[in-house]
N, C-alpha and C positions, 0 to 999 in steps of 0.2 A: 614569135617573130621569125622571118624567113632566113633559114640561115645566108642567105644573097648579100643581108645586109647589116650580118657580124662583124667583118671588117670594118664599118661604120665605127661602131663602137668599140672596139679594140685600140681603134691609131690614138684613144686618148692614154693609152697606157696604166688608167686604173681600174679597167674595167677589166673584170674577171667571171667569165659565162661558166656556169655550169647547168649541166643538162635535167631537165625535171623528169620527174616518174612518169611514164606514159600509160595512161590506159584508154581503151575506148571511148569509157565516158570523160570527159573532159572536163568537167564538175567533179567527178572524185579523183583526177589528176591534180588539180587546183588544190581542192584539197587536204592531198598527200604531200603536197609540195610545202602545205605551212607547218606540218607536222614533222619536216624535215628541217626544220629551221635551226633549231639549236645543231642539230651536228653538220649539219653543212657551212654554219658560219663560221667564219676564219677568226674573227675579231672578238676582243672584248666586249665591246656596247656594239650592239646591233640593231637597227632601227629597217622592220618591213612595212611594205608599204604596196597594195595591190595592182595589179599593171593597168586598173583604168582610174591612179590615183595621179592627179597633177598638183606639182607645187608652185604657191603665187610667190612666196618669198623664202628666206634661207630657215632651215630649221635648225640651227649649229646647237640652240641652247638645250633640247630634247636630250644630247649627249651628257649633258651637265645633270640635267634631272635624272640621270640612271646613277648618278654617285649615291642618290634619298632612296630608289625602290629598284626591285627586283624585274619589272615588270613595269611597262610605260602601256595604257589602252584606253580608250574612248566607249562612255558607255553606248550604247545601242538607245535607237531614239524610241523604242518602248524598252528600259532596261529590266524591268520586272521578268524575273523567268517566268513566274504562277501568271503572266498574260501572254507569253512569248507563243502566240498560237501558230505564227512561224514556223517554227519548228518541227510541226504535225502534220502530214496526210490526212489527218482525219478530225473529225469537231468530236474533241469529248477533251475528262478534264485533265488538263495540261498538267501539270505539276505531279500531280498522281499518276498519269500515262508517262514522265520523265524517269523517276522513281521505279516506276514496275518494272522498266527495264536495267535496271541497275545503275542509275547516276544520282549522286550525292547531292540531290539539289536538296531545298527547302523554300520556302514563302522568302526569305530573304535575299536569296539569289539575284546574281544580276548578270545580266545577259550584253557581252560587251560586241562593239562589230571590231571584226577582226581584220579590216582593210586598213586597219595601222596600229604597229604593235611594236615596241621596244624593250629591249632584253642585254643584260649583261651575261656572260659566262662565269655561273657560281657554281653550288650543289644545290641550289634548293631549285633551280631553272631545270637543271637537269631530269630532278625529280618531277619540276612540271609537266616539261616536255612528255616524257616517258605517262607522267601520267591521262595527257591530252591522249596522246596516240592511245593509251587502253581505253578509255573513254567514246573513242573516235569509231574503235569499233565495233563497239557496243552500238553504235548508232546506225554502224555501216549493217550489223548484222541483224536491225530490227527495220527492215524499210518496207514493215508491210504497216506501220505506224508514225516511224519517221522521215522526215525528208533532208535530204543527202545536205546537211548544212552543219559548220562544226561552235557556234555558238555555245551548244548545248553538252557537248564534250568539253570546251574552255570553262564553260561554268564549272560544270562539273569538276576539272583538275584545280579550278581556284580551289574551290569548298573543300576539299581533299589535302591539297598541300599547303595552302594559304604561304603560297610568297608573298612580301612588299609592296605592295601593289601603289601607284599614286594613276589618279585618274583623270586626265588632262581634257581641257577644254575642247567642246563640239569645232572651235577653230582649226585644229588636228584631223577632223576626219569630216571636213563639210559635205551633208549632200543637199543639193538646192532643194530635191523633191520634199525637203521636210523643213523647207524654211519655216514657215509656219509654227513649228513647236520648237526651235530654239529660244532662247534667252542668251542672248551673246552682243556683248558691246568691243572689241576688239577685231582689227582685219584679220578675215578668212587666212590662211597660210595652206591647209592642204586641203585644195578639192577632189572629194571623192565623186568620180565622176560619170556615175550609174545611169545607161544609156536613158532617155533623150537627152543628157544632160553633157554636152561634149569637150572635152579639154580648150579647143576653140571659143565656145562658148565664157568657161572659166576663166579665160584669160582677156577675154574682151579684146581677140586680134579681129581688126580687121577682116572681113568673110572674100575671099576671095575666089575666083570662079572656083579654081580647083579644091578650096574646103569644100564649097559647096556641092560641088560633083560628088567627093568623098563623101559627105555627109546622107546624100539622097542615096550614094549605092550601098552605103553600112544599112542603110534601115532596109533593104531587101534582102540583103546577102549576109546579116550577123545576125544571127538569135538576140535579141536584148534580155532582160529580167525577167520577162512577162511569158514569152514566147520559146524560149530556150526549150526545147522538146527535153534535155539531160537534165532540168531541175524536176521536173515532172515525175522522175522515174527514180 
């Protein structure tokens, strides 16, 4: 966001900015930035949530569910690590190419997306945290095999430290591009909103000239999923 328009968010008075990791590529700022989560947060229960994620309604009861587990997260819509081909630069087998490089996976693994994650301040988070980040860069330091994505380190740190984990409904982390493989009978609550797929869109406002300007100049001027030249690398 442009610091022009901090002041924005500040006059509510609970807003509280602090500054992420900077690096070139802006995919492994991203992140560094989830990896920083446990010690950057202030609070008991913490609930992240990615900056192209929009909410349709309140999530107050998510705080409730972190009194049952350790860890609040939504499986990934292939949650199989041993298919997670995602994860790979290159076609050969997954699960075995995970392993070689030193991540505690196995056939049972499951691969969660990490655009919405809830956590309390204990010692066994702690030892998550700590153990995602060594995980992370195991990942960072093999990119002639893997590609810069932290799935594959959270797996890993479940399998390792096995916190509490409860695993909340695809309504927590909706992306329209995979409506097709849900099974879900309750309203969406948080769209995860993975370009073409736009906050506007989610909310069903009204398209007004100026979205729609915004809308035609993002798709020349933002890398989306597909095109990002930084997931490539």
């Amino acid at each position: 966001m442009p610091k022009i328009l901090y002041p924005l968010l500040q006059i509510f008075g609970n807003i509280i900015l602090k500054p992420a990791t900077s690096y070139k590529n802006p995919v492994l700022a991203s992140r560094q930035a989830k990896l920083a989560l446990y010690r950057e947060s202030l609070f008991d229960k913490t609930i992240y949530m990615d900056c192209d994620i929009c909410l349709l309604s309140p999530i107050d009861e998510v705080f409730d569910y972190l009194d049952e587990a350790d860890l609040l997260v939504t499986e990934d819509v292939q949650p199989a690590i041993a298919k997670a081909g995602n994860l790979l630069r290159v076609k050969q087998d997954i699960l075995l190419t995970l392993q070689s490089v030193g991540l505690p996976l196995n056939k049972n693994s499951i691969q969660y997306n990490g655009g919405f994650i809830a956590f309390r301040k204990n010692s066994t988070n702690y030892e998550f945290f700590q153990s995602f980040k060594k995980y992370f860069e195991i990942v960072v330091a093999n990119q002639n095999v893997l590609l810069l994505k932290d799935q594959g380190a959270f797996a890993a740190a479940v399998e390792s430290v096995r916190p509490k984990i409860k695993t909340l409904s695809p309504i927590y982390n909706y992306l329209d591009k995979w409506k097709d493989v849900y099974a879900i009978d309750k309203p969406i609550k948080v769209m995860h909103c993975t370009y073409p797929y736009r906050p506007q869109y989610a909310k069903n406002v009204t398209r007004s000239l100026l979205t729609r300007m915004v809308d035609r100049t993002a798709k020349i001027f933002l890398p989306n999923q597909l095109n990002n030249p930084w997931r490539l690398k």
